[in-house]
Structures are given as structure tokens and as C-alpha cells.
C-alpha positions in Angstrom: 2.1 -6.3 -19.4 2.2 -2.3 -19.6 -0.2 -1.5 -17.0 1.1 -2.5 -13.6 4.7 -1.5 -13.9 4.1 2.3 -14.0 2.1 1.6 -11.2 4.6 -0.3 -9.4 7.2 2.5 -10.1 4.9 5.0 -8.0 4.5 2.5 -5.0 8.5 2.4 -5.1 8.4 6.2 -4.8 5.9 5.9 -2.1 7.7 3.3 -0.4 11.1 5.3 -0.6 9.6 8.2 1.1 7.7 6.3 3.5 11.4 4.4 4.0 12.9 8.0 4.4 10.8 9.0 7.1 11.0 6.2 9.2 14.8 6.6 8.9 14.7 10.1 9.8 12.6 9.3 12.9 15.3 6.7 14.3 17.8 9.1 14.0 16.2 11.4 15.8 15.3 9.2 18.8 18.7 7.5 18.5 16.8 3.7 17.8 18.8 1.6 15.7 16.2 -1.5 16.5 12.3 -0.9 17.3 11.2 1.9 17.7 12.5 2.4 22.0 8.9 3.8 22.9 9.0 6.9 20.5 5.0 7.0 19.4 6.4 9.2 16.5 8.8 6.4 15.4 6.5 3.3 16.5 3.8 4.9 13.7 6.1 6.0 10.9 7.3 2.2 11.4 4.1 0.8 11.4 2.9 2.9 8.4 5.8 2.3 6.7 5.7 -2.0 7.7 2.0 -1.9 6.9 2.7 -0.3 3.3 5.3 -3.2 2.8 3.3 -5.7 3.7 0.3 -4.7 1.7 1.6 -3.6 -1.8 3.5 -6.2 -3.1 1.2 -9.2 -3.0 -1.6 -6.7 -4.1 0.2 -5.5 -7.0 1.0 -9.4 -7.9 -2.5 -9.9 -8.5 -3.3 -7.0 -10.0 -0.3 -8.2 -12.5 -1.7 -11.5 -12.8 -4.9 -10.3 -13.5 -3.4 -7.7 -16.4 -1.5 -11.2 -17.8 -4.8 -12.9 -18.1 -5.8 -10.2 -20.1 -8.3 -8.5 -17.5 -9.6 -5.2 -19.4 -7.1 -2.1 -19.1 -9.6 -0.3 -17.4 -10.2 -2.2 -14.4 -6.7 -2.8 -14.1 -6.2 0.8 -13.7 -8.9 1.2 -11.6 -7.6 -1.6 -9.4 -4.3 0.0 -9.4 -5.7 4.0 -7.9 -7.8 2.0 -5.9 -4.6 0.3 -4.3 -3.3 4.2 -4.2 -6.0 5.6 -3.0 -6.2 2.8 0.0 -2.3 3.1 0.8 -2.2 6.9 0.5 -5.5 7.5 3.6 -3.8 4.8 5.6 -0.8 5.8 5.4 -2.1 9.4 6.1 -4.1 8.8 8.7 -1.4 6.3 10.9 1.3 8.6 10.6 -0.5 11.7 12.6 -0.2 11.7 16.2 -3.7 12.5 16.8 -5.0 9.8 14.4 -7.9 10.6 12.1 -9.3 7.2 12.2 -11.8 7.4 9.7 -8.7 7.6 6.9 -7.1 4.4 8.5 -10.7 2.9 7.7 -11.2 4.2 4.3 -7.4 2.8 3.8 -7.8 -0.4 4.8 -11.5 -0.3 3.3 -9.9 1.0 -0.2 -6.5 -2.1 0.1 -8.7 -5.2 1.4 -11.2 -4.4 -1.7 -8.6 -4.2 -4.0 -7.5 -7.2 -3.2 -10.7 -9.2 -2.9 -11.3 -7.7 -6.4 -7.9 -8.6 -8.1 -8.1 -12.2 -6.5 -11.8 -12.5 -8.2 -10.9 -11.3 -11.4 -7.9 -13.7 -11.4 -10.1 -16.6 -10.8 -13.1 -15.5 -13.0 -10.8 -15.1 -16.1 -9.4 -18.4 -15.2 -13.0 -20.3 -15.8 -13.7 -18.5 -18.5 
């Protein structure tokens, strides 16, 4: 496996940032649980849970499916899809004045990914 670890290295990035932020925001409203009622702090957390939440189990299949010996190509694709999904959600949650359409394409870009990486996992399993 070659593939998914670079990737996973750049979602570790992401998620350090994302983690950064969040921190920043509680120190600023003083919340050392929840986020107290601070919009700014409730999004970066959600953007920042939401992100957790997401990414592992995706990247899982995505490695499972690179083990099985799914094409290199698909697993890349797979992989900026993933990106592509967690970057517009993550863009898109953490304004204020929320530009819904890149929560959509986000969660439009993630959910495929995954129904994709869980088909090619069983495909290559019958075949």
C-alpha cells in the first residue's frame, strides 16, 4: 500500500489546522467545554467534529480497497474526491454567513466517496 498514506498525511495536516482553529476559538470565548453559545466556536467545532468523523472510516476503505488491489487510479481519484468533499464542507460550515451550496457539494463529494470505496471493496471481493 503506497497510495493512501500520502493521502492520509494531508488529511492529518488538514485535521491539525482545522484542530488549531477550533482551539483558537475557545480561547477567545473563554470555553474550555462546548462551545458556551459562541456561533463562531459552535461551527469551527462542528467543522472540525464533522471532518473527524468523516475521514477516517473513509480513508479505511479507500485503503482496503488499494489492498485488494483496486487500480491506482481510482484510488487516487477516490482519495481528491474525499479532498475535494472535506475541503467545500469544511469551507462552507466555517463562514458565518454560510454558502450552503459548498456544504452540499461537500457532503455530495464525502457520501460518494464513500458509497464508491465500499462498492469497489465488495466488487473486488467477488471477483
Amino acid at each position: 500500500m503506497t497510495i493512501v498514506p500520502a493521502y492520509a498525511a494531508i488529511f492529518a495536516c488538514l485535521l491539525l489546522v482545522l484542530s488549531i482553529r477550533t482551539i483558537r476559538a475557545r480561547r477567545s470565548a473563554k470555553v474550555a467545554i462546548g462551545t458556551g453559545g459562541d456561533t463562531v466556536l459552535e461551527r469551527l467545532s462542528r467543522v472540525h467534529a464533522n471532518f473527524a468523523e468523516y475521514v477516517p472510516f473513509t480513508l479505511l476503505l479507500i485503503a482496503f480497497a488499494e489492498m485488494r488491489g483496486i487500480h491506482s487510479i481510482a484510488i487516487h481519484l477516490l482519495c481528491v474526491s474525499l479532498l475535494i468533499g472535506r475541503t467545500c464542507h469544511a469551507w462552507g460550515v466555517s463562514n458565518n454567513t454560510e454558502n450552503f451550496r459548498f456544504r452540499v457539494i461537500g457532503m455530495g463529494f464525502t457520501l460518494n466517496t464513500i458509497a464508491a470505496a465500499a462498492l469497489a471493496n465488495v466488487v473486488s471481493y467477488f471477483l
